[in-house]
C-alpha positions as CSV (number, residue, x, y, z in Angstrom):
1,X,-0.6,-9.4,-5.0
2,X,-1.5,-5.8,-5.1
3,X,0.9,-3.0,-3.7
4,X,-0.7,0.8,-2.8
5,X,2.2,2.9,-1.2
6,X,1.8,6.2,0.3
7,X,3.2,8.7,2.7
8,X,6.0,10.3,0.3
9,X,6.4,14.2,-0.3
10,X,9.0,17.8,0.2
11,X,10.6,17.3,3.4
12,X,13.7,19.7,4.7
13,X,16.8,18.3,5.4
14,X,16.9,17.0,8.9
15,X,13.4,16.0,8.9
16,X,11.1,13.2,8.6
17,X,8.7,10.9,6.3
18,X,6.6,8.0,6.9
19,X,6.1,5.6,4.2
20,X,3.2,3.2,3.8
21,X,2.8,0.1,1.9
22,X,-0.5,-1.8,1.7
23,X,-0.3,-5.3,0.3
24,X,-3.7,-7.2,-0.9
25,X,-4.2,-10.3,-2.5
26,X,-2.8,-14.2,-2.0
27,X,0.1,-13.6,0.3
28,X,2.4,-16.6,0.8
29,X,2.8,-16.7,5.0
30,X,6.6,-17.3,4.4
31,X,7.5,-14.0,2.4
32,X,9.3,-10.3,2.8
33,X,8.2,-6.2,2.4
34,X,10.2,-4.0,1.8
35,X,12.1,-0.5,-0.1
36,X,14.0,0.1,-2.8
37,X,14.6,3.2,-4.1
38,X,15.7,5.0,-7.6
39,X,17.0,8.5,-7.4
40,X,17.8,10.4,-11.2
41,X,20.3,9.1,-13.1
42,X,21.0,6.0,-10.6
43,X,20.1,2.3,-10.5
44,X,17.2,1.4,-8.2
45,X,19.1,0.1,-4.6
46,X,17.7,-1.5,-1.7
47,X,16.7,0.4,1.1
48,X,15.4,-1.6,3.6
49,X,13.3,-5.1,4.2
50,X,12.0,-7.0,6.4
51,X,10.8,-10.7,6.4
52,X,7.3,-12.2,8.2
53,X,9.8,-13.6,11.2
54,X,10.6,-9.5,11.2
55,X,14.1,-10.0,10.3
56,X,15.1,-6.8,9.1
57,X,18.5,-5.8,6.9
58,X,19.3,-2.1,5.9
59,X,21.4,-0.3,3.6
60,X,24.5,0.7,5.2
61,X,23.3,4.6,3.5
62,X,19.8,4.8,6.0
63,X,21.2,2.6,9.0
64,X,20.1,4.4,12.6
65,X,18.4,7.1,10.1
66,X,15.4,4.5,8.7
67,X,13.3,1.8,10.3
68,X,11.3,-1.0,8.6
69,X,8.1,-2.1,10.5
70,X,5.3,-4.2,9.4
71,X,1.7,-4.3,10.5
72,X,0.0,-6.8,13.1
73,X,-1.7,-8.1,10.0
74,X,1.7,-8.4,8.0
75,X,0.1,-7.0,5.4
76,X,1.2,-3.7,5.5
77,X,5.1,-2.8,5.9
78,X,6.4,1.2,7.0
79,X,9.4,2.5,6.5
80,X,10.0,5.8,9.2
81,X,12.7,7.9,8.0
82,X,14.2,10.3,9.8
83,X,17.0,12.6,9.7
84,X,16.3,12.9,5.9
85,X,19.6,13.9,3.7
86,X,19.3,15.6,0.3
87,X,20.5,12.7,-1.2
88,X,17.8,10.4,0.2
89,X,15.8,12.6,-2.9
90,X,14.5,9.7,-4.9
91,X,11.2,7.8,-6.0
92,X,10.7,5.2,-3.3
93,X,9.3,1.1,-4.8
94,X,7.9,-0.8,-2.0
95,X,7.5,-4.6,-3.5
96,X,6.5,-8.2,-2.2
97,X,8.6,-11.1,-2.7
98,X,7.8,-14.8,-2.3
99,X,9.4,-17.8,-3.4
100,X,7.8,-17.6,-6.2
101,X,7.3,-14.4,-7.1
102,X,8.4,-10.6,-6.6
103,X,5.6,-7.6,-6.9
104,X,6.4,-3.7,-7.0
105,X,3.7,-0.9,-6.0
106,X,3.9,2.3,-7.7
107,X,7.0,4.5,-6.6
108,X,6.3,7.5,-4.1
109,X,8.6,10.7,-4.7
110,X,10.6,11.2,-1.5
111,X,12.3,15.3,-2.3
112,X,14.5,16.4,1.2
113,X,15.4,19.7,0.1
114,X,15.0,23.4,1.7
């Protein structure tokens, strides 16, 4: 499974990003998308996923700010962030898990400063 994620960037605080996540390749039907994200100096944590029955689960740090969507296709998963903090600043990992195996696209630089 390939991974091409898009849609980072310089945002000011308060506003918002789109992220894109574009998954090719022999997808299991049973599998989840989602975020994780690595900011300077900190381990990579979870942002946000979501599962091909669209079960969703969020960190408790981007509840009611971020929301995890997925194509029609289910190939494809978004991540809409709004009300962007400073501290959301960080390079953003979309990945591809299975139960067999877990796949990471490049990271996308998210900056939310003025």
């Amino acid at each position: 499974v390939q991974l091409q994620a898009s849609g980072g960037g310089l945002v000011q605080p308060g506003g918002s990003l789109r992220l894109s996540c574009a998954a090719s390749g022999s997808m299991l039907s049973a599998n989840a998308m989602g975020w994780y994200r690595q900011a300077p100096a900190k381990q990579r944590e979870l942002v946000a996923t979501v599962t091909t029955g669209d079960r969703t689960n969020y960190a408790d740090s981007v509840k009611d700010r971020f929301t995890i969507s997925r194509g029609n296709a289910k190939n494809t998963v978004y991540l809409q962030m709004n009300s962007l903090k400073p501290e959301d600043t960080a390079v953003y990992f979309c990945y591809y898990s299975d139960y067999l195996y877990t796949y990471w696209g490049q990271g996308t630089l998210v900056t939310v400063s003025s």
